[in-house]
ZATORMAR-862899 format. One record per residue: residue number from 1; x negated, y, z negated of N, C-alpha, C in turn; residue in three letters. Coordinates in Angstrom, 2 decimals. Layout:
BEGIN
<NUM; <X; Y; Z>; <X; Y; Z>; <X; Y; Z>; "ALA">
...
// end
This chain:
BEGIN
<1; <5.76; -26.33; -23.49>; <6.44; -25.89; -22.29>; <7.05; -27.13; -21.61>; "UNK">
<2; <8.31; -26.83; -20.94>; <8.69; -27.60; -20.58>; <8.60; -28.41; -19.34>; "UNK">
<3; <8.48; -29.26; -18.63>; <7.66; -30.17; -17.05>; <8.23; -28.99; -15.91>; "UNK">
<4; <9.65; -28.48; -16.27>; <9.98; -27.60; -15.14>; <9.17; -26.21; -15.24>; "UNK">
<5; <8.94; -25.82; -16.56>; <8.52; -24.78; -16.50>; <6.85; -24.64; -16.07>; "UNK">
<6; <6.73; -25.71; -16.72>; <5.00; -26.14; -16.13>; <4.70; -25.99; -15.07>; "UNK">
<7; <5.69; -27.00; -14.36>; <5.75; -26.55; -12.53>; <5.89; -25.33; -11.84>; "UNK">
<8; <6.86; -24.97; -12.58>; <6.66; -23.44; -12.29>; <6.15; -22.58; -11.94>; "UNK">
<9; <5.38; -22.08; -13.13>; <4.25; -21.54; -13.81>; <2.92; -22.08; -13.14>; "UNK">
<10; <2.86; -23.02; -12.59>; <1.48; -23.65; -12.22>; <1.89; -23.09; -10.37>; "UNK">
<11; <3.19; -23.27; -10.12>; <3.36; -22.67; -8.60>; <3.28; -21.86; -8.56>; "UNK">
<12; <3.20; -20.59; -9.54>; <2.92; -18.84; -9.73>; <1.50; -18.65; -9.30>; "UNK">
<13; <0.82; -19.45; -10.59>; <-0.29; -18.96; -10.73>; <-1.13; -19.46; -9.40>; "UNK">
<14; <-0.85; -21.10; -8.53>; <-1.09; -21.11; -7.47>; <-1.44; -20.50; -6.05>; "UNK">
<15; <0.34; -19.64; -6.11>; <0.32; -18.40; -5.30>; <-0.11; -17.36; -5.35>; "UNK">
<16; <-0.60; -16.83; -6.79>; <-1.06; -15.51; -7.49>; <-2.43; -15.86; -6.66>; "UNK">
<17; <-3.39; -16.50; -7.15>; <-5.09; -16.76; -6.76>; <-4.50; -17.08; -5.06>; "UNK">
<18; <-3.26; -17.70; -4.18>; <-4.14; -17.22; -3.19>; <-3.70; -16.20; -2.45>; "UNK">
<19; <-2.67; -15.35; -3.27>; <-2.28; -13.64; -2.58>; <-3.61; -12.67; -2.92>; "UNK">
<20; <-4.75; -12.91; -4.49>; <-5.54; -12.46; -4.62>; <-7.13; -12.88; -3.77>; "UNK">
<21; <-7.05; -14.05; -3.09>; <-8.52; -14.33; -2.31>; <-7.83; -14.04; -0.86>; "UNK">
<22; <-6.87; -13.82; -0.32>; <-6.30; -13.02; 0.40>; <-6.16; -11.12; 0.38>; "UNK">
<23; <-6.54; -10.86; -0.57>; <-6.80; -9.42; -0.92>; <-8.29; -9.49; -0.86>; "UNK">
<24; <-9.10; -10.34; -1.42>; <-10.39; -10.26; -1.37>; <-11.08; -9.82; -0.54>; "UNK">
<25; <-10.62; -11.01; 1.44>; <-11.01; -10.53; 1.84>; <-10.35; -9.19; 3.32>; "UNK">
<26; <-9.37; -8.86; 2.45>; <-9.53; -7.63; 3.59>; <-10.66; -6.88; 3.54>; "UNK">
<27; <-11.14; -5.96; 4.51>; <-11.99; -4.91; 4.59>; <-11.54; -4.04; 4.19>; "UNK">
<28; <-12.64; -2.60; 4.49>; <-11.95; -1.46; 3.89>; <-10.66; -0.76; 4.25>; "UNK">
<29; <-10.53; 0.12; 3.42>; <-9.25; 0.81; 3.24>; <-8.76; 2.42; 3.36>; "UNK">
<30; <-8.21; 2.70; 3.91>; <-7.76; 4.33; 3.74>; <-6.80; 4.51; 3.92>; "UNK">
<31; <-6.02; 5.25; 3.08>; <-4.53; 5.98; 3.62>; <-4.59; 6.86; 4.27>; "UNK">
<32; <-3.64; 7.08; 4.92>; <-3.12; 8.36; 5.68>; <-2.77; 7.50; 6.59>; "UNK">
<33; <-2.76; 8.62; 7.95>; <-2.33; 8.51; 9.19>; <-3.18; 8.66; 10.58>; "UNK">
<34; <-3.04; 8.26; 11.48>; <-4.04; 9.00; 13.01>; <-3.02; 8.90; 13.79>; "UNK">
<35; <-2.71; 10.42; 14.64>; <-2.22; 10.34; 15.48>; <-2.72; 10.84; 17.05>; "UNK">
<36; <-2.20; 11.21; 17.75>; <-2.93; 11.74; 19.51>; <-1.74; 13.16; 19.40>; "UNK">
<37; <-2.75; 14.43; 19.61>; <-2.19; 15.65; 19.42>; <-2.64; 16.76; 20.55>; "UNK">
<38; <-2.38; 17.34; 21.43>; <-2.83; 18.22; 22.49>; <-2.71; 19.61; 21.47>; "UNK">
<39; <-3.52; 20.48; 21.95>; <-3.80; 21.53; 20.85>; <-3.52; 23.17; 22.05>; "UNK">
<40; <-3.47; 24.36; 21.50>; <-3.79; 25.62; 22.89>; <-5.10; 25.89; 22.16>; "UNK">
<41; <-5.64; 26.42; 23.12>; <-6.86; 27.20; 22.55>; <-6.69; 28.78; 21.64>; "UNK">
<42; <-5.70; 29.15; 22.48>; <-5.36; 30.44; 21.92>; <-5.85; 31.43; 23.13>; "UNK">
<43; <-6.75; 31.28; 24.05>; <-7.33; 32.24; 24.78>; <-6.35; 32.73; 25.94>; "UNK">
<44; <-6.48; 33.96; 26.34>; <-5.13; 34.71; 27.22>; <-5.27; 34.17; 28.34>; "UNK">
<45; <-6.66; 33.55; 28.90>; <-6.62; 33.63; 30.00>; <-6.58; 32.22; 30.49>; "UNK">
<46; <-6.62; 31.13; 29.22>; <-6.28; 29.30; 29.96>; <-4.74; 28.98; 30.38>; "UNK">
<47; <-4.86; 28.22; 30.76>; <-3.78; 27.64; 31.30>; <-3.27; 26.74; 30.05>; "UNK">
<48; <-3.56; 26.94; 28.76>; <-2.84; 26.41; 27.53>; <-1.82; 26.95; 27.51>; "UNK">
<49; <-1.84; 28.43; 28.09>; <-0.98; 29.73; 27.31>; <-0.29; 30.08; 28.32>; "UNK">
<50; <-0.19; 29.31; 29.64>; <1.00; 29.14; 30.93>; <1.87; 29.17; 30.29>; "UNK">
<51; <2.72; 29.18; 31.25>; <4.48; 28.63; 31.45>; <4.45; 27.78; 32.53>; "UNK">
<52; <4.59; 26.72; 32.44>; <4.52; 25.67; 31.71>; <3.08; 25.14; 31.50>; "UNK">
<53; <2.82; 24.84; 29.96>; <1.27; 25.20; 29.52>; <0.90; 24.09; 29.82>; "UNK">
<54; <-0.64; 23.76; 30.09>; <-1.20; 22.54; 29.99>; <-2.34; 22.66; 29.21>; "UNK">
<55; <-1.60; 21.96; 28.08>; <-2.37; 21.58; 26.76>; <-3.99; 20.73; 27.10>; "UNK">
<56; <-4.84; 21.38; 25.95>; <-6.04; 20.67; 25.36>; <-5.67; 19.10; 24.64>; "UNK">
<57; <-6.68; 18.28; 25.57>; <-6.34; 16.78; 24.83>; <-5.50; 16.03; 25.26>; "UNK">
<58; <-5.64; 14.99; 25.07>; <-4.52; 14.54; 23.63>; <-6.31; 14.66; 22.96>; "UNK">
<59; <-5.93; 14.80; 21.41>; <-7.30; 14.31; 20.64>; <-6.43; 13.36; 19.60>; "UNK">
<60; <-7.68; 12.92; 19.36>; <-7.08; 11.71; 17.71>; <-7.30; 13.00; 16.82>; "UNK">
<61; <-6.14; 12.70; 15.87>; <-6.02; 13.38; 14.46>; <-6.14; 12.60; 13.46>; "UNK">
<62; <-6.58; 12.54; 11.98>; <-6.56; 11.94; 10.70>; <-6.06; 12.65; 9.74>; "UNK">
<63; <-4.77; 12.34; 9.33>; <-3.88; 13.24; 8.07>; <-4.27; 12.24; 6.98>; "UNK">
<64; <-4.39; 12.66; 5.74>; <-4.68; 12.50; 4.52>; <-4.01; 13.18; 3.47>; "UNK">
<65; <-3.80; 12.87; 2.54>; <-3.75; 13.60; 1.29>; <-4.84; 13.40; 0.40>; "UNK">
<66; <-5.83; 14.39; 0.13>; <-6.86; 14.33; -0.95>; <-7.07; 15.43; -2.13>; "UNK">
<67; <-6.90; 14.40; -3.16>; <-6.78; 15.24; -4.24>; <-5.41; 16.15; -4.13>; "UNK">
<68; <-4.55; 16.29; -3.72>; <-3.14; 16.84; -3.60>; <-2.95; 17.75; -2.44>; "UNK">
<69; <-4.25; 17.70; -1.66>; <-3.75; 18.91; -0.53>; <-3.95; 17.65; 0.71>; "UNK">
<70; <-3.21; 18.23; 1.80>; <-3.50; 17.72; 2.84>; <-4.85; 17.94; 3.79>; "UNK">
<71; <-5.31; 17.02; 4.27>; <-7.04; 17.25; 5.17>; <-6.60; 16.19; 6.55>; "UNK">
<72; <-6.81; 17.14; 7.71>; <-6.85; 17.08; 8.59>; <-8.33; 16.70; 9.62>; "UNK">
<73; <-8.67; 15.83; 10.28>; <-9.53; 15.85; 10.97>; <-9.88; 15.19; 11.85>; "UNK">
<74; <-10.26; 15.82; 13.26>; <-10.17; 14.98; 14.36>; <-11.33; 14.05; 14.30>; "UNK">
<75; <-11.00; 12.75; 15.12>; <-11.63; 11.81; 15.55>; <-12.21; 11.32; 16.93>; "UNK">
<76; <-13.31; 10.93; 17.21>; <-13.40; 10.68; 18.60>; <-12.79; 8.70; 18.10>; "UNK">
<77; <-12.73; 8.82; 19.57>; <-11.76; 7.20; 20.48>; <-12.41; 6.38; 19.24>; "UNK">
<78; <-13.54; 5.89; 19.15>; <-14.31; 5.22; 17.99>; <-13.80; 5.28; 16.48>; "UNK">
<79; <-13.98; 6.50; 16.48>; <-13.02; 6.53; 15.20>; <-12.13; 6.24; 14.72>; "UNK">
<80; <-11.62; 6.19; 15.90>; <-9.88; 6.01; 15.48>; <-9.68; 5.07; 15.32>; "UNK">
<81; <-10.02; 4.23; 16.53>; <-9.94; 2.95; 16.12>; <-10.40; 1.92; 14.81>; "UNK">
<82; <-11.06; 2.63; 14.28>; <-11.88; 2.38; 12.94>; <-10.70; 2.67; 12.10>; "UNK">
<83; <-10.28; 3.85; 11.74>; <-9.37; 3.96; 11.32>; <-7.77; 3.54; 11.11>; "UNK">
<84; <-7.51; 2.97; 12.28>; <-6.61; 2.36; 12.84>; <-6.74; 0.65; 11.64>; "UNK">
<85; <-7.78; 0.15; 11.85>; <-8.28; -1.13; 11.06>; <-8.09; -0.62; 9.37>; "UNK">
<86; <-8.32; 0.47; 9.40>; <-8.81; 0.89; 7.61>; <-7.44; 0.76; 7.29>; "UNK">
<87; <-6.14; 1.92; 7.65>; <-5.39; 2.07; 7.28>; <-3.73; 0.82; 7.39>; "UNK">
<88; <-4.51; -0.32; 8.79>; <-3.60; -1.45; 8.35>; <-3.99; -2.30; 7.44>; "UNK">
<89; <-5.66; -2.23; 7.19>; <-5.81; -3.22; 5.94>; <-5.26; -2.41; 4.60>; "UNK">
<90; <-4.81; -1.30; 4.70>; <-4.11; -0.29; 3.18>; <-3.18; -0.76; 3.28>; "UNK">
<91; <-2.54; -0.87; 4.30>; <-1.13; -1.55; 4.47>; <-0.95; -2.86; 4.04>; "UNK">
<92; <-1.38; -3.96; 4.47>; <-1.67; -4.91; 3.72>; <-2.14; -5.27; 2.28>; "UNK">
<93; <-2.88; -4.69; 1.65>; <-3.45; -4.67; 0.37>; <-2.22; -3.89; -0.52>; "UNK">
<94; <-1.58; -3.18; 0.06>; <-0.09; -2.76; -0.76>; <0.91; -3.66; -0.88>; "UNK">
<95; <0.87; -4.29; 0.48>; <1.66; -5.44; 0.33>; <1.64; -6.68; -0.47>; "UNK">
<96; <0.59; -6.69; -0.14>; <-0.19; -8.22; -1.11>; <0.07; -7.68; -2.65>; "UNK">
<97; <-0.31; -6.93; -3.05>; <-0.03; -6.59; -4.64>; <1.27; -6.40; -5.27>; "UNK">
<98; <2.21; -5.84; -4.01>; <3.25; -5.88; -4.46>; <4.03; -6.93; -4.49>; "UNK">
<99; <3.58; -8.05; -3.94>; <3.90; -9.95; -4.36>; <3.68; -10.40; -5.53>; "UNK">
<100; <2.13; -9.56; -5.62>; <1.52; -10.28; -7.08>; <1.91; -9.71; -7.85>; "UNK">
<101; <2.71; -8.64; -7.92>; <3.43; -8.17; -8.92>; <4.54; -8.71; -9.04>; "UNK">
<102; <5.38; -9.25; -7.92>; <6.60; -10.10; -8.16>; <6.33; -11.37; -9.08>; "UNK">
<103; <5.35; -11.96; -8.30>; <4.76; -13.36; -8.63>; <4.38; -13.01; -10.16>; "UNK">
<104; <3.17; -12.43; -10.68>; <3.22; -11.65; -11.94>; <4.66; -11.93; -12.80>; "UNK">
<105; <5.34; -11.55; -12.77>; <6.94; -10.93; -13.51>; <7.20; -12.00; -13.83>; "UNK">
<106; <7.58; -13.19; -12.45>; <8.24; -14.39; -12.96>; <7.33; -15.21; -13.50>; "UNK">
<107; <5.84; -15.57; -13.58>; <5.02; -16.18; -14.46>; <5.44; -15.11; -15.99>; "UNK">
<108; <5.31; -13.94; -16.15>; <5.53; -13.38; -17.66>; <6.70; -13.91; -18.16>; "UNK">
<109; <7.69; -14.07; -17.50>; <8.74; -14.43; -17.87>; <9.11; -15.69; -18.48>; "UNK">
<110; <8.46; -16.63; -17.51>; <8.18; -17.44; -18.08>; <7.57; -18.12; -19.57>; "UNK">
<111; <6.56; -17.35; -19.15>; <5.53; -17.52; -20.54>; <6.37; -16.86; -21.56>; "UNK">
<112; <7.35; -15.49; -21.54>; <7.87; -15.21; -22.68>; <8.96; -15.89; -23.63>; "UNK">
<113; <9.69; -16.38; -22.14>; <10.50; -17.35; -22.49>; <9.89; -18.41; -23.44>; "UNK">
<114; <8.97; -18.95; -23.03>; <8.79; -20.24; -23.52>; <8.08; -19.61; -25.18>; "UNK">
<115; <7.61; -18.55; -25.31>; <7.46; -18.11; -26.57>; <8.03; -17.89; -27.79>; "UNK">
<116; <9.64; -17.62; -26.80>; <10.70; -17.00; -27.32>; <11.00; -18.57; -28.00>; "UNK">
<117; <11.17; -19.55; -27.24>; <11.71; -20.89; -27.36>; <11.05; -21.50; -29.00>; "UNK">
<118; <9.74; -21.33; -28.38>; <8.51; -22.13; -29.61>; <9.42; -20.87; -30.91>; "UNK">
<119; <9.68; -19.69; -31.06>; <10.12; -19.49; -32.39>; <10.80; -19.51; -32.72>; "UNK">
<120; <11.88; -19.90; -32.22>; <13.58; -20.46; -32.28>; <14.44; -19.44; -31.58>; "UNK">
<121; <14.19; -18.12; -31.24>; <14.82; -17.45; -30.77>; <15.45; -17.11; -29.29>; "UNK">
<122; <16.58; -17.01; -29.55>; <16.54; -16.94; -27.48>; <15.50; -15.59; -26.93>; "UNK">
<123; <15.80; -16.22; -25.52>; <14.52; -15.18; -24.87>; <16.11; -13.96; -24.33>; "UNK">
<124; <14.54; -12.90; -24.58>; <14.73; -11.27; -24.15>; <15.51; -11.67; -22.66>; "UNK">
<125; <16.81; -10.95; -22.75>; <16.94; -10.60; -21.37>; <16.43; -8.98; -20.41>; "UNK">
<126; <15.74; -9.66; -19.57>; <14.87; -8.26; -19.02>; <15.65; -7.68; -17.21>; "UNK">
<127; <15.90; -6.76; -16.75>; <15.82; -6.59; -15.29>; <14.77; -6.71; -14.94>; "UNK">
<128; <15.47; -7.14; -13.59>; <14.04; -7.72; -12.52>; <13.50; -6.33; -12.41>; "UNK">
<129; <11.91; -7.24; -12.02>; <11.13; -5.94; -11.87>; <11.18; -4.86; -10.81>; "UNK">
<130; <12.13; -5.21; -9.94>; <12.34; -3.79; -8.68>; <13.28; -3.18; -9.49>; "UNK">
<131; <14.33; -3.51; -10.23>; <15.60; -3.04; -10.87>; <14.82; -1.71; -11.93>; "UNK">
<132; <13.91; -1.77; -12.23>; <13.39; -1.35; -13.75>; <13.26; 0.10; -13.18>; "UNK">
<133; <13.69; 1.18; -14.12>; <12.79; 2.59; -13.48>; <11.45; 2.75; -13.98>; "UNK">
<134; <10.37; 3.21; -13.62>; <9.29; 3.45; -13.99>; <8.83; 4.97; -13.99>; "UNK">
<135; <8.20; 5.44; -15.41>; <8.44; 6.36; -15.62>; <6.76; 7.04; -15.61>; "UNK">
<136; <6.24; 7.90; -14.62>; <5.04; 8.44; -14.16>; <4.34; 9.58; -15.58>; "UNK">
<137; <3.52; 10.01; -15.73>; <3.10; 11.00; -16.39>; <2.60; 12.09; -16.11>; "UNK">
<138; <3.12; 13.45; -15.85>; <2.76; 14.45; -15.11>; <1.46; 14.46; -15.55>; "UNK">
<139; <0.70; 15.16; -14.13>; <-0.62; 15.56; -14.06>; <-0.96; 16.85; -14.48>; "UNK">
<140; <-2.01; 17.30; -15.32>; <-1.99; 18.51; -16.62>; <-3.08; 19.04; -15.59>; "UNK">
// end
């Protein structure tokens, strides 16, 4: 390999270990959402079911998708805030991987290149890795 590519490659893998001890230590994680939602009761005789109504709450809500359906469920103040922490460290931990997947690409590239080199052949030209379509496998 060549001193530039060395350098390179050694600045990848640099950044790779510390986007990954930066993933390490986030805490936990959850997707979805929490939002603040006033609800009616339904009953004829509250003042939910005025003109002009005055709603139940605000309450915290938690939207999810699990297992393919959506799940709903309220939270008290505590919670939420818990949640609030879970779902920006998801946010983050998506982020972070999706570096190390950049970072990833151009170290492979590298290394292929220089593979390509050692057997006399020029190297593969590839699209970058956001360019690429990626192709899912339906769920049976």
């Amino acid at each position: 390999m060549t001193t530039a590519s060395e350098r390179a490659l050694a600045s990848c893998e640099r950044r790779y270990r510390e986007l990954a001890h930066e993933l390490a230590q986030i805490g936990y994680v959850a997707s979805g959402s929490i939002a603040q939602r006033s609800t009616r009761c339904g009953k004829d005789t509250c003042a939910c079911g005025a003109d002009p109504p005055r709603l139940h709450g605000p309450y915290w809500h938690f939207t999810a998708k699990v297992h393919g359906k959506t799940v709903n469920k309220r939270l008290s103040d505590r919670e939420a805030r818990l949640y609030e922490e879970w779902i920006a460290n998801d946010r983050l931990a998506r982020d972070l991987l999706a570096e190390m997947r950049t970072i990833a690409a151009e170290a492979q590239a590298l290394i292929l290149a220089e593979e390509s080199a050692e057997r006399g052949r020029p190297p593969r030209r590839r699209a970058a890795p956001e360019k690429r379509t990626t192709f899912t496998r339906a769920k049976s």
